[in-house]
C-alpha positions in Angstrom: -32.3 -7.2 -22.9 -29.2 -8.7 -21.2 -26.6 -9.0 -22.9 -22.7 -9.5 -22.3 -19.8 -7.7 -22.8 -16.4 -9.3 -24.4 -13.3 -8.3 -22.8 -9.5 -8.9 -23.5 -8.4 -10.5 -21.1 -4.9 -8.4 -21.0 -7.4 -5.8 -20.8 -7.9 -5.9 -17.0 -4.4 -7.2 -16.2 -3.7 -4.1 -14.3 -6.6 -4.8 -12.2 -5.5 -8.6 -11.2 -2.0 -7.2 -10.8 -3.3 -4.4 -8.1 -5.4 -6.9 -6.2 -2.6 -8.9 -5.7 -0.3 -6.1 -4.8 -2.6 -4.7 -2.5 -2.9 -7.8 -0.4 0.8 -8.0 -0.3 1.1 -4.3 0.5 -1.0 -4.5 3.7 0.6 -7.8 4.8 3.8 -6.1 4.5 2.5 -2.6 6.1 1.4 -4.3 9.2 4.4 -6.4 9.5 6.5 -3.4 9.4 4.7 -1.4 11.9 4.6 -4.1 14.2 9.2 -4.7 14.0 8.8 -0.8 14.6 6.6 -0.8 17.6 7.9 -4.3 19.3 11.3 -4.5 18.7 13.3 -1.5 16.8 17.0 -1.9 17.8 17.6 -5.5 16.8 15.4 -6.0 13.9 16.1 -2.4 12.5 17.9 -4.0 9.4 15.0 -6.0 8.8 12.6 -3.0 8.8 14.6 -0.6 7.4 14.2 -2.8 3.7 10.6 -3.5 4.8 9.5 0.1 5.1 10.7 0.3 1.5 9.4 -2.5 0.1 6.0 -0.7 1.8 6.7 2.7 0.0 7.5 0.5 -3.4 4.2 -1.5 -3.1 2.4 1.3 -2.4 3.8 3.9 -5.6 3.7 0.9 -7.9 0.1 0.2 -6.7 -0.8 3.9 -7.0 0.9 3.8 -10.7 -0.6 0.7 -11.7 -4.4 2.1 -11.1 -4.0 5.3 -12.5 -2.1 4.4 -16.1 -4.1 1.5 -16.3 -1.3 -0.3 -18.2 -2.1 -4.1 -19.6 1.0 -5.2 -19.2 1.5 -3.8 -15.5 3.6 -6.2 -14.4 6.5 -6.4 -17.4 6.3 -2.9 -17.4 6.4 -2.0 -13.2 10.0 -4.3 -13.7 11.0 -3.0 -16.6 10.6 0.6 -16.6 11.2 1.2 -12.7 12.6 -1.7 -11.0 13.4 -0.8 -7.6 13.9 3.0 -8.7 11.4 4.3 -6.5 12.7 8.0 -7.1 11.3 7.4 -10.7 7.9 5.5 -9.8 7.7 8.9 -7.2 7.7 11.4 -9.9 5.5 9.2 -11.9 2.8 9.3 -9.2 3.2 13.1 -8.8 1.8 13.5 -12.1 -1.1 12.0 -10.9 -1.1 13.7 -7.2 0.7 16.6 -6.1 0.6 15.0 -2.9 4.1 12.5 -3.8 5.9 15.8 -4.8 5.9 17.1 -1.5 9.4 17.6 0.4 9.4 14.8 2.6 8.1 12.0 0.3 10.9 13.5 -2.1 13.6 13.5 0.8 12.7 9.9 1.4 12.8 8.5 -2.1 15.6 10.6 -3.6 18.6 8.2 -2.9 16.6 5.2 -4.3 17.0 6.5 -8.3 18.5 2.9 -10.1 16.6 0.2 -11.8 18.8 -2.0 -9.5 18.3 -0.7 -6.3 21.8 -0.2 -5.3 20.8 0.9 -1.7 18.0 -1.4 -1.4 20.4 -4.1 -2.3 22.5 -3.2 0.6 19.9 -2.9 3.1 19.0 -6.2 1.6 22.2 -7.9 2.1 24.3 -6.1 3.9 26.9 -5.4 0.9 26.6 -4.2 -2.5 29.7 -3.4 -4.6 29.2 0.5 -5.0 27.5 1.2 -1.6 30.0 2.2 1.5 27.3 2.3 4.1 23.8 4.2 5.1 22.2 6.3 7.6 18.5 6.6 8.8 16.7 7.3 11.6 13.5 5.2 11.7 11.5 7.8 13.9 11.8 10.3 10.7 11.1 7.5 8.3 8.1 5.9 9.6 5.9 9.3 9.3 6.8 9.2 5.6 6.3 5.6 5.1 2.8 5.8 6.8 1.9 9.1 4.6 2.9 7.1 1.5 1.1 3.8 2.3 -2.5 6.0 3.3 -2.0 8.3 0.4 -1.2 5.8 -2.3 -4.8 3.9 -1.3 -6.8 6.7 -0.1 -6.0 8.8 -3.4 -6.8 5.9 -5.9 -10.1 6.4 -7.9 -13.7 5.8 -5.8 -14.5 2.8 -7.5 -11.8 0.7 -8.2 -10.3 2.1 -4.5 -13.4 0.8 -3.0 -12.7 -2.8 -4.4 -9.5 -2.8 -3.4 -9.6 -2.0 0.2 -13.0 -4.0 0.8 -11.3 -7.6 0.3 -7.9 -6.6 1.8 -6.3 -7.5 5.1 -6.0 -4.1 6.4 -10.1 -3.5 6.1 -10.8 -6.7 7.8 -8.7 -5.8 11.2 -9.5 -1.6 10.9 -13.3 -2.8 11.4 -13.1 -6.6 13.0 -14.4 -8.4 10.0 -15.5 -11.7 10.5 -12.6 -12.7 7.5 -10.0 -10.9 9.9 -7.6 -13.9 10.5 -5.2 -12.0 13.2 -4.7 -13.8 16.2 -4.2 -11.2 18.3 -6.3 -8.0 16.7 -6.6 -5.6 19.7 -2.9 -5.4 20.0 -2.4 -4.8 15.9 -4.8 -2.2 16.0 -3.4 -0.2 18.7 0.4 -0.5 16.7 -0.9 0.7 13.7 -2.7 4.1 15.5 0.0 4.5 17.3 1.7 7.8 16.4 0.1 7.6 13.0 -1.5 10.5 11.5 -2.9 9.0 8.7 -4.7 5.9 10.8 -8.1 8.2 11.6 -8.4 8.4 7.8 -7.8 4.7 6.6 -10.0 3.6 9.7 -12.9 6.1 8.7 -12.7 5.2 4.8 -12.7 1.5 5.4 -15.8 1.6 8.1 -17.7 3.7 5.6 -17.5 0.4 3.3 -19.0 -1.5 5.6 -21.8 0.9 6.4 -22.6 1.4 2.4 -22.2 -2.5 2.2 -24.8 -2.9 5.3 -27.3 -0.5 3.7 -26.7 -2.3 0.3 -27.6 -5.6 1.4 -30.6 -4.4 3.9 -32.3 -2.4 0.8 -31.4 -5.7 -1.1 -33.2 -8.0 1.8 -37.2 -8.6 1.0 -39.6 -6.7 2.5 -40.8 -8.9 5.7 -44.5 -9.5 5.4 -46.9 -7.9 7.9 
């Protein structure tokens, strides 16, 4: 018999706020590593802030999925804000992988609901905040080991419906959906001096080989 199943609607809210985040996420990931690989010196206070609203996305993405919360949005503002020290430790409960030294030596100065730091990098002035110091060679590493991990460590099925419809899927494998303009050159910024590129590349090709099999076993037998 068929039959259907009732659902809150809350329910899933989690899920429609990860969708959305991960679109966002991979706009914002792409952008980033292009400023870093086109033009570093005089857009560096523009991608400084980018690469953390990329490591934000990404933890708050990774937290969302995991604690399933149905209020994920009210609850990603409330309880962490922009305190991506905390939304770090909450993902390490889930993954050893965001307690490691350098994804703590990245986040550990960005511990306040308001961002204080992010603020400044924001605007250039925030009343507590005398200044900063970075090097973006050391940071993008990090950023690009957050962004993979956060995706690549999210459960197989609901990781699998994420990635499939995203932007970064349909360059890695030159999807008919891809809308860049100029695809060859993205693809060769964002595997340039990234470690983590082999595996995003590999994970979201392997979609589109299950997908292919799927629809061919799908497809009618032809007749003879």
């Amino acid at each position: 018999m068929l039959s259907r199943k009732h659902t809150n609607h809350r329910d899933m809210h989690w899920f429609m706020f990860s969708a959305g985040l991960m679109h966002s996420l991979c706009s914002d990931y792409i952008a980033m590593r292009l400023l870093v690989n086109v033009e570093p010196l005089t857009t560096a206070m523009t991608i400084v802030p980018k690469m953390l609203d990329v490591v934000e996305k990404s933890l708050k993405l990774h937290w969302a999925v995991r604690s399933q919360t149905t209020i994920a949005l009210c609850e990603a503002r409330a309880t962490y804000g922009h305190n991506i020290e905390k939304l770090r430790t909450a993902c390490a409960g889930y993954h050893a992988v965001f307690d490691e030294a350098d994804v703590h030596a990245f986040t550990k100065d960005l511990n306040d609901p308001g961002g204080k730091l992010y603020q400044y990098l924001r605007y250039g002035t925030q009343e507590t905040t005398a200044g900063f110091e970075t090097n973006l060679e050391a940071l993008l590493p990090v950023v690009d080991k957050i962004f993979a991990k956060s995706i690549l460590l999210l459960p197989g099925g609901i990781r699998k419906v994420l990635v499939f419809s995203s932007p970064l899927k349909n360059l890695l494998t030159r999807s008919r959906f891809d809308q860049s303009q100029y695809p060859d050159q993205l693809l060769e910024i964002l595997q340039r001096n990234n470690a983590h590129f082999a595996d995003l590349s590999a994970y979201c090709h392997r979609l589109d080989d299950e997908h292919a099999n799927l629809h061919k076993q799908l497809q009618p037998a032809k007749a003879k």
